[in-house]
Legacy VTK file of the C-alpha trace (Angstrom):
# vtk DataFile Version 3.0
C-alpha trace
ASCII
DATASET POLYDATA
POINTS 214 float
-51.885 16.468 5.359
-51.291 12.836 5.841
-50.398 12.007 2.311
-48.373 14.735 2.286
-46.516 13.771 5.418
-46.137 9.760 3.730
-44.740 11.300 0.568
-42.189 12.941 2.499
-41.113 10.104 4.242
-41.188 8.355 1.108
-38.709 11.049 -0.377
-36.544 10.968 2.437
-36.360 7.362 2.529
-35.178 7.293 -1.162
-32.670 9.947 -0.855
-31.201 7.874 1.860
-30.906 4.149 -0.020
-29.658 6.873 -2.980
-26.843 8.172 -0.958
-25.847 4.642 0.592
-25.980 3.012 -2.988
-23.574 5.958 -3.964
-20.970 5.820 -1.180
-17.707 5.278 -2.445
-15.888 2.476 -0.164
-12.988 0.156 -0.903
-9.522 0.149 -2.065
-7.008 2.419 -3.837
-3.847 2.745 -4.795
-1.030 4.274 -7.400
1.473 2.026 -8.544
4.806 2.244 -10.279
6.885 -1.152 -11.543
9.370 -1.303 -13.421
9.331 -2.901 -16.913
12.712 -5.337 -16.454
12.546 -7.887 -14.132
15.278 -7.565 -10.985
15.845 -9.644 -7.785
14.778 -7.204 -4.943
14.256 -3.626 -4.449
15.056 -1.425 -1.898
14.598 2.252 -0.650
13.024 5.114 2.268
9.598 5.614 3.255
8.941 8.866 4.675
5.865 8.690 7.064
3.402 11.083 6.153
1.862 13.849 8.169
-2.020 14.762 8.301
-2.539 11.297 9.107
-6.231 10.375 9.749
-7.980 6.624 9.292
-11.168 5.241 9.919
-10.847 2.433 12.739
-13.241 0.272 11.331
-10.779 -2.264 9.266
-9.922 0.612 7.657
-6.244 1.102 6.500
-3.204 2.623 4.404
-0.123 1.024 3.620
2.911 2.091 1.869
5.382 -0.837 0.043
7.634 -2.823 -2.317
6.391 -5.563 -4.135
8.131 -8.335 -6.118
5.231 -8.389 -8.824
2.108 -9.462 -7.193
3.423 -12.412 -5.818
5.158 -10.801 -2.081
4.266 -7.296 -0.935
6.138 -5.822 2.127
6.369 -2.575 3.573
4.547 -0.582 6.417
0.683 -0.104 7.155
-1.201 2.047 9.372
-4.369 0.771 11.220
-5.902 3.255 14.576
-6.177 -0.262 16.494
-2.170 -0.821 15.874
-0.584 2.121 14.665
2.159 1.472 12.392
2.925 -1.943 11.065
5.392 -3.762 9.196
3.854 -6.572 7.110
4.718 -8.849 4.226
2.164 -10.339 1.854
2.939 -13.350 -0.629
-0.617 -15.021 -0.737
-3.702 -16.339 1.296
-1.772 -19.578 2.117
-0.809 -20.423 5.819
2.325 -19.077 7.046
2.532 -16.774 3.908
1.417 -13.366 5.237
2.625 -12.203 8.638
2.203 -7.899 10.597
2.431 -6.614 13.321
3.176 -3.310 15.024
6.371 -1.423 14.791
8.196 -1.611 18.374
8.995 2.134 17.800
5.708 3.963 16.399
7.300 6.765 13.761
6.006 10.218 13.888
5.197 12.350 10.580
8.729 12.264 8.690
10.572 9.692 9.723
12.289 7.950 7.093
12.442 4.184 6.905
14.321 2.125 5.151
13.044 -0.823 3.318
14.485 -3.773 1.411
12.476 -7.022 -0.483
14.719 -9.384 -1.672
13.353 -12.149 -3.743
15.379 -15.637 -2.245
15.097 -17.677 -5.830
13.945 -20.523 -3.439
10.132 -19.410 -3.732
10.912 -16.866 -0.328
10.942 -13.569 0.038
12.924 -11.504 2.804
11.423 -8.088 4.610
14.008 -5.712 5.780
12.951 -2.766 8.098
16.218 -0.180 8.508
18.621 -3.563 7.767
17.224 -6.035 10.121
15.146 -9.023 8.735
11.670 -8.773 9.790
10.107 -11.784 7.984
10.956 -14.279 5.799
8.084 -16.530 4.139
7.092 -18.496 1.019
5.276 -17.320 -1.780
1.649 -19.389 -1.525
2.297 -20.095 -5.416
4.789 -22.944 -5.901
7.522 -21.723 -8.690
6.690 -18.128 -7.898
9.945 -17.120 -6.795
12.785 -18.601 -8.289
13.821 -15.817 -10.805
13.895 -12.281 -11.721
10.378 -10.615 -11.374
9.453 -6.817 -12.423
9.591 -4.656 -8.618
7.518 -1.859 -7.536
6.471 0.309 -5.557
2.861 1.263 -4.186
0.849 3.367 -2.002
-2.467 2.340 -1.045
-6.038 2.741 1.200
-8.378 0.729 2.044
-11.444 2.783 3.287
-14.964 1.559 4.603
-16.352 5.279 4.877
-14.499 7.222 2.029
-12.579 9.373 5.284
-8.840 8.628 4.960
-6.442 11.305 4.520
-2.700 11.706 4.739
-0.180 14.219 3.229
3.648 13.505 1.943
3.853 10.032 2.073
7.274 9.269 -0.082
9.369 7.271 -1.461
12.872 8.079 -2.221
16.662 6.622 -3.009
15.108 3.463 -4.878
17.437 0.573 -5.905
17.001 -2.287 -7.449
18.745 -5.627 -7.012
20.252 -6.878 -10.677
21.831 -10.514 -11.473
25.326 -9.875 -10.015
23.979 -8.973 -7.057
24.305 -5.349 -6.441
21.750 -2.603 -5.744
21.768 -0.033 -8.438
19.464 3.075 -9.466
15.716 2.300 -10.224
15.329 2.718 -13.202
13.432 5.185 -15.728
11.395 3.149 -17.795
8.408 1.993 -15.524
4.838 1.629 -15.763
2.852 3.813 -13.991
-0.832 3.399 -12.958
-2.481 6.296 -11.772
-4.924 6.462 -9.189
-7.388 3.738 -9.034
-10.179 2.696 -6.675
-11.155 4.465 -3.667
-9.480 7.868 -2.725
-8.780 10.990 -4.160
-4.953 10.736 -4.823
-2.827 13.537 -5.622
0.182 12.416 -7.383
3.054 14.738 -6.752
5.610 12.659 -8.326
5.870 8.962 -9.517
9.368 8.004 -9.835
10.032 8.092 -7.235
6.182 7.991 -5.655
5.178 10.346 -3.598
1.356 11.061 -3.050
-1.010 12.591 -0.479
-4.926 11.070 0.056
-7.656 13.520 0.879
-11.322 12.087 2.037
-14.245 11.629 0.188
-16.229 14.664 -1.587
LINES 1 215
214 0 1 2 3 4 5 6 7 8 9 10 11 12 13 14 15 16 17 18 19 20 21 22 23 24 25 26 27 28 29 30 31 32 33 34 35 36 37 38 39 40 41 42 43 44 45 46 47 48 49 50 51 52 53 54 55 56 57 58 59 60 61 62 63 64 65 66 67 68 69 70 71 72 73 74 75 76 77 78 79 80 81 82 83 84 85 86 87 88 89 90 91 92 93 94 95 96 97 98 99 100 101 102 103 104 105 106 107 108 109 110 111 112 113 114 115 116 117 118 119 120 121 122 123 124 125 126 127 128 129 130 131 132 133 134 135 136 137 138 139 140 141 142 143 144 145 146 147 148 149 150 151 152 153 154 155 156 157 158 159 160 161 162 163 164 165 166 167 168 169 170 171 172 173 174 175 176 177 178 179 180 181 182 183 184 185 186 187 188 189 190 191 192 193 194 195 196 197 198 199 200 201 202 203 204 205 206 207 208 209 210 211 212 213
């Protein structure tokens, strides 16, 4: 009876390190850019509904990026709500969030705008006022045309995340005279990667909804 008893434990001891080496945890994300470089990029983010995030560091964000150099839009954390951040590198003084004074409910529609400075700065616009302003941590980064896009993303320490409808929608881009015209058709897409089963309703423009872990 005893051995059997060990042997059990024994089983139940591997199933467990099994399961742990097999949960899924990380990041994810779908990403469309375009394949022409512009000067800024623009458009709505409609919150999504369903909303539901681990709060253990765990987050989703929604945003415009001026290749991978500065990545702006809004995030949502349990310990902060919704946030407006922008991202151009691990340098000091080159990221920068914090919470939205008015916390948007499943929906809303929010405009954004990145503009790429040509003086190695980047500009975040929430519904046309400038919310940040900061340098690109690699010297030369910004001063010309880079390809934009757009990207919805997780990052999840338990695999539990979830949202429906998240959307973008009336994208521009910024060309060299200046003005903000259509986004354009020929992009590159890359479907879901990472943590988090995506469903892709449409890509240009993006909208998506993330359900948990099976």
């Amino acid at each position: 009876m005893k051995k059997l008893v060990t042997m059990f434990i024994s089983l139940v001891a591997v199933f467990s390190m099994a399961t742990s080496a097999f949960a899924v945890t990380g990041e994810g994300a779908v990403r469309v850019a375009t394949t022409s470089s512009y000067y800024g990029i623009s458009g709505y983010l409609t919150i999504p509904s369903n909303v539901y995030v681990s709060n253990d560091g765990s987050f989703i964000a929604f945003y415009l990026g001026l290749a991978n150099t500065c990545e702006g839009g809004i995030s949502y954390k349990p310990s902060t709500g919704w946030n407006k951040f922008l991202n151009c590198g691990s340098a000091s003084g080159s990221n920068a969030t914090a919470p939205l004074t008015n916390q948007p409910t499943a929906g809303t529609q929010i405009n954004l705008k990145l503009v790429n400075n040509l003086d190695n700065t980047a500009s975040l616009y929430i519904n046309g006022v400038e919310a940040y302003t900061l340098p690109a941590a690699t010297k030369g980064a910004l001063v010309g045309p880079t390809i934009v896009k757009t990207v919805h993303s997780t990052l999840d320490n338990q695999d539990k995340n979830k949202y429906s409808n998240a959307a973008f929608s009336s994208l521009q881009v910024k060309n060299a005279a200046g003005s903000y015209v259509a986004f354009p058709s020929a992009v590159s897409v890359t479907y879901p990667w990472g943590i988090g089963e995506y469903t892709v309703h449409s890509t240009n423009p993006l909208k998506t909804s993330l359900a948990p872990g099976l």
